[in-house]
N, C-alpha and C positions, 0 to 999 in steps of 0.2 A: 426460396428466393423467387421472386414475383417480378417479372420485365416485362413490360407490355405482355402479358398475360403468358405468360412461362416462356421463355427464350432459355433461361439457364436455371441450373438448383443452389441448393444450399452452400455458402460460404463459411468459413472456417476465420472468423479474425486472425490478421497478419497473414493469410493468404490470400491472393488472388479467387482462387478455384479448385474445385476438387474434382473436376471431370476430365483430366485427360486419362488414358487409357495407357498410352504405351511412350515409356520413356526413353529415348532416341536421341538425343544431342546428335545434331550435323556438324563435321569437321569446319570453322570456319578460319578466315584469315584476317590480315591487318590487310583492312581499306577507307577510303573515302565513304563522305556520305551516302553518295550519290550508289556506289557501291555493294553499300549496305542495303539499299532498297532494291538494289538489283538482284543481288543476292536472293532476299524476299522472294521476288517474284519469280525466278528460277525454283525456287524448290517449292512453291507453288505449283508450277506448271510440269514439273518432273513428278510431284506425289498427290495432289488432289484427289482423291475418290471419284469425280464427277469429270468426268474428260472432256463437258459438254463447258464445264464450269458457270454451271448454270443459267446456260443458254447463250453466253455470250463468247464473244472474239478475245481470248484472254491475251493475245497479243497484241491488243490496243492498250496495255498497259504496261508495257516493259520500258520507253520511254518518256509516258505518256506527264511524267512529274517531273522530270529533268530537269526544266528554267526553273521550278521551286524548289530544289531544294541546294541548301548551301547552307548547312550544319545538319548535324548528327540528327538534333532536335526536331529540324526539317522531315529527316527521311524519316524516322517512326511516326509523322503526321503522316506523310505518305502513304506508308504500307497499312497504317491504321485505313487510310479511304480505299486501298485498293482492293483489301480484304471484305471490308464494308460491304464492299459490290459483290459479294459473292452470297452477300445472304445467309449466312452460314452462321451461327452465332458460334460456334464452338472450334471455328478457324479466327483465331485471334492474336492478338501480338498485346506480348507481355513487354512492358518498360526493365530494365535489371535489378529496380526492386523487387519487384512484383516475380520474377523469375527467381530472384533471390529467396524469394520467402518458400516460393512452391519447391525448391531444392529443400530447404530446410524441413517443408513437412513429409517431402520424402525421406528426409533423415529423421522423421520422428524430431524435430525440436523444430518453436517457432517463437517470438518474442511477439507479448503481445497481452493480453488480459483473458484469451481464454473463454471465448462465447462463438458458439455455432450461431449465423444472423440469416432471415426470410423476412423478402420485403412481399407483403401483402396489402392489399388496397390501400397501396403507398406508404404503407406504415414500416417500419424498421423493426421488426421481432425478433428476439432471443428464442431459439428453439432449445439449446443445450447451454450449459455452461460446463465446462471441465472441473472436473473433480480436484480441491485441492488447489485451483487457479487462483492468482489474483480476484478475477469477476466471482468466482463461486465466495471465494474467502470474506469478499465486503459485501455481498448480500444480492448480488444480482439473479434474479430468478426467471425459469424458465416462463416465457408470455409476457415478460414485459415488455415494454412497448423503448425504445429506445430515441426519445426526443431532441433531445441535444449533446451534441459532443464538442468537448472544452467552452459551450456558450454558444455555439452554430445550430441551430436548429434544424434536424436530420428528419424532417417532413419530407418527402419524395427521393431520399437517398438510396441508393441500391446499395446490397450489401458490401459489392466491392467499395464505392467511393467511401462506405462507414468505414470500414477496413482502412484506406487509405490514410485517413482523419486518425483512427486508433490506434494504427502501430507505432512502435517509436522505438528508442531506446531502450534496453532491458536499466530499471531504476529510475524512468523517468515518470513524472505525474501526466494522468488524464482525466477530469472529468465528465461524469456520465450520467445526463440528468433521464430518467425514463418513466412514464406513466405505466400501475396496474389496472388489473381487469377493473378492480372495487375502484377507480378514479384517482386512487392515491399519490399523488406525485413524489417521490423520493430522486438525489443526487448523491452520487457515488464519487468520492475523488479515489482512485485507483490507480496503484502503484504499476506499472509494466513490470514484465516479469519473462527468462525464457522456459518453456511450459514444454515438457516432455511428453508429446501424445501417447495414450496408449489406444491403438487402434477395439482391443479386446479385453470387457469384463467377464468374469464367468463367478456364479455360486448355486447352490444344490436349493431348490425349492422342491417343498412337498409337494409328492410322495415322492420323494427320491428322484427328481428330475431334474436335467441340467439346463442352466438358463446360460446362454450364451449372449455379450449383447455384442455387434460389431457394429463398429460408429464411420469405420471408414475405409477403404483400401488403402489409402494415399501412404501410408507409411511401409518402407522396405520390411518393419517387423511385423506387419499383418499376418502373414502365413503362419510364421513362428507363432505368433503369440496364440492364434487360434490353435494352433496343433496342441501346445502346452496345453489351453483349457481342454481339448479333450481327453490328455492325458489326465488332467485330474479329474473330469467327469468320465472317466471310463466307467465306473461302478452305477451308474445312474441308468436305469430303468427308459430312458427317451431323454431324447435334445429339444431345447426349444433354441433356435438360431433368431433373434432378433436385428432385423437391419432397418429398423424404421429411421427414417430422418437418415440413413446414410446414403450420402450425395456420389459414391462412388470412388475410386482412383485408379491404381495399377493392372492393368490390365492381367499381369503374371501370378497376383494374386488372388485375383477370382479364380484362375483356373490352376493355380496350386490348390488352394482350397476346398474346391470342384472335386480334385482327386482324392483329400481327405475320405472325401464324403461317398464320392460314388463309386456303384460296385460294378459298374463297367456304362457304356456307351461313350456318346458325344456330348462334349462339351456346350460346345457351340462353334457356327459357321461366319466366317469371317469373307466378305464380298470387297477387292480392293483393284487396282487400276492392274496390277501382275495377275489379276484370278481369284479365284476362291481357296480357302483352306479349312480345314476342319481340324480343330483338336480334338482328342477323344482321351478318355479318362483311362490310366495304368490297368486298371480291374482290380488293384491293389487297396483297397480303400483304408483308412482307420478303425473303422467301426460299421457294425450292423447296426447301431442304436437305430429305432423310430423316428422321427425327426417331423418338427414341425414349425414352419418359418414364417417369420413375423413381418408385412410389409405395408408400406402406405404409398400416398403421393412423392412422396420425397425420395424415396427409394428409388435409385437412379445408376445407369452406365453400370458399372462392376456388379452392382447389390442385387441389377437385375440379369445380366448376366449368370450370375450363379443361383439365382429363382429361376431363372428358365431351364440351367440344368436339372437340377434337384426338380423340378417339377414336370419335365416332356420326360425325365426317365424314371417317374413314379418312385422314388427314392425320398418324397418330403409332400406334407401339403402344404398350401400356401396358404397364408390367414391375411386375414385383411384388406386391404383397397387394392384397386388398380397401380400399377408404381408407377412413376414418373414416364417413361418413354423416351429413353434418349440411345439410341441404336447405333450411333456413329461411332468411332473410334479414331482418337487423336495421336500422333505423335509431337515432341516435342522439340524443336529444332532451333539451336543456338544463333544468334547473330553475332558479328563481329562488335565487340563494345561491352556484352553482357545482356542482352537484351534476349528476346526468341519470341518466337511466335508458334500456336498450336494449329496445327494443319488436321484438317479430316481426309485420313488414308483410305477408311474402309466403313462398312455398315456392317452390321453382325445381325445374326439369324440365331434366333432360339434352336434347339435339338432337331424337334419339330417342324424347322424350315420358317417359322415365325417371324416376318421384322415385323417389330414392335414399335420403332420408330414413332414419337406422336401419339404411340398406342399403349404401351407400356404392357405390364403380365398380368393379368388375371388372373385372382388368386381363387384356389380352389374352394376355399367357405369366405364368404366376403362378410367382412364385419365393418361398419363403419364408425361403430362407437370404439375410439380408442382405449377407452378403459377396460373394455372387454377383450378389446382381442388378445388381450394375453390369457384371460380366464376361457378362452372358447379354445385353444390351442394346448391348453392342460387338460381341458376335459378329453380334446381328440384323442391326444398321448395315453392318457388313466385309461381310455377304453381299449387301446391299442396294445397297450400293456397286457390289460387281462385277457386279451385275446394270443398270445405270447404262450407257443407250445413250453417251451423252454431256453434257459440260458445255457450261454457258454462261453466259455474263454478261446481269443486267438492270439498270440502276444502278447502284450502287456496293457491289449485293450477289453472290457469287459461287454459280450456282445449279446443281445438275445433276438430271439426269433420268435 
């Protein structure tokens, strides 16, 4: 996804966003409009990361909307401009659809046709389509260019507002007119549907290595699903972990995963208005397999997150591009009505002490050609292999060295 020149990443149709980090629901109550936007601005100024709140007097805005607001309607305009001022793009307020949908991709189900969307020089792109989806099933492919939805011409669209236009009822019709590379114009009428994410593919490429893909944090079965594929890649000779194009989610999950994998140190460091914290890995991992991790631009929040571990404790290489650069870390906090807004608590540090922020990770053999980097990342592994005194077994995970 493309905002005046990167503000946010990759969207998920029928969600809002895939970058918050840590999922927190605040207790709220029954109130007024006016209330509601007070509310807002209280856990604003209670959990901000930025105690400067970015440079300004965050007290000129606790009654500063009062004479305008006088419906519900009102104060989410409100808290919409008051957040605006903080510059932050990743401190946002979500309407109770839009909050609704991001609950459901945490529950792994989302209603909707099933395309990953990146707006780049103002175009509307398909980076994914879900396996099995509605969009996959009528013919929607990855790079198309996404032109019109139901007749509205989605030229300058960001992927949320496509989102908005495509979600609907599970059963109801959408059309989807979209231009290819070759100039071909094709129109899609597509059925809505609710689409069960799975955050983890895994199968065995030769020589015997495991390709793991992870497409996202955001769903509670992430962890799970990854552990399962290493249970069935235990017999595999090296990992290949692929997070290209994943935009990130649960912050629990990276560094459940994290622990799969690593055979001891730090996770990462977390910088927040209470202090600093560090997680660090059980030393208990799954596996000794080799490991070698797949990343680009779009690899974001969580995906790098767990590149920084696996990479400042020499546990994986990195293949590919710089990742996106998003360092901050959200909570997500309910409003009375249904509604909530994502607040930046903290900024996280690589092992290494690294913020990335803006910066993203560095990958250890940088490949720009995407068709390659999975072939330069099998050859790493095949040499790594034959360099491999011997295997061995630790549990029911198959290990070598």
């Amino acid at each position: 996804m493309f905002i005046n020149k990167r503000l946010v990443g990759p969207c998920l149709v029928a969600l809002i966003s895939l970058f918050s980090l840590v999922y927190q629901p605040a207790q709220g109550y029954k109130s007024g409009p006016r209330d509601v936007y007070h509310q807002a601005w209280q856990l604003v100024k209670d959990n901000y990361y930025d105690a400067s709140f970015n440079g300004q007097n965050w007290s000129q805005w606790e009654h500063r909307m009062d004479g305008d607001i006088k419906t519900v309607a009102d104060a989410h305009k409100a808290i919409k401009v008051m957040l605006e001022s903080l510059k932050d793009p990743y401190t946002r307020f979500l309407d109770p659809r839009a909050f609704q949908d991001e609950n459901d991709a945490i529950d792994a189900r989302i209603v909707g046709i099933g395309i990953n969307l990146l707006q780049k020089n103002n175009r509307l792109i398909v980076t994914r389509t879900i396996d099995n989806s509605p969009a996959a099933n009528a013919g929607l492919k990855t790079n198309d260019e996404i032109v019109a939805i139901d007749g509205t011409p989605s030229v300058g669209f960001t992927p949320e507002q496509a989102a908005e236009k495509i979600r609907g009822q599970a059963g109801s019709p959408v059309q989807i007119a979209v231009k290819r590379d070759n100039g071909e114009e094709k129109t899609f009428d597509i059925t809505r549907a609710e689409i069960i994410i799975h955050a983890v593919s895994y199968k065995v490429i030769e020589p015997n290595i495991g390709y793991i893909q992870l497409s996202t944090f955001i769903s509670n079965d992430a962890a799970r699903e990854f552990r399962t594929a290493l249970e069935k890649l235990s017999g595999c000779d090296g990992l290949i972990v692929d997070m290209r194009d994943n935009p990130g989610g649960l912050l629990s999950n990276s560094l459940e995963i994290a622990d799969m994998l690593l055979e001891n140190g730090v996770i990462v460091k977390t910088v927040g208005r209470s202090g600093p914290r560090v997680d660090t890995s059980s030393g208990e991992p799954l596996t000794h397999q080799p490991i070698a991790v797949l990343v680009d631009e779009e690899s974001a929040s969580a995906s790098e997150i767990l590149a920084g571990a696996l990479k400042d404790n020499n546990r994986a290489v990195i293949v590919g591009t710089h990742t996106y650069g998003k360092g901050l870390v959200q909570e997500i906090n309910k409003l009375p009505g249904g509604a909530a807004i994502h607040i930046t608590v903290s900024k996280y540090l690589t092992p290494s002490g690294a913020d990335i922020n803006k910066v993203g990770v560095l990958p250890d053999i940088q490949v720009s050609d995407k068709d390659q980097q999975k072939n330069v990342a099998l050859e790493y592994l095949k040499e790594k292999v034959v360099a491999l005194k011997h295997p061995y077994r630790t549990s029911n995970i198959s290990i070598s060295r």
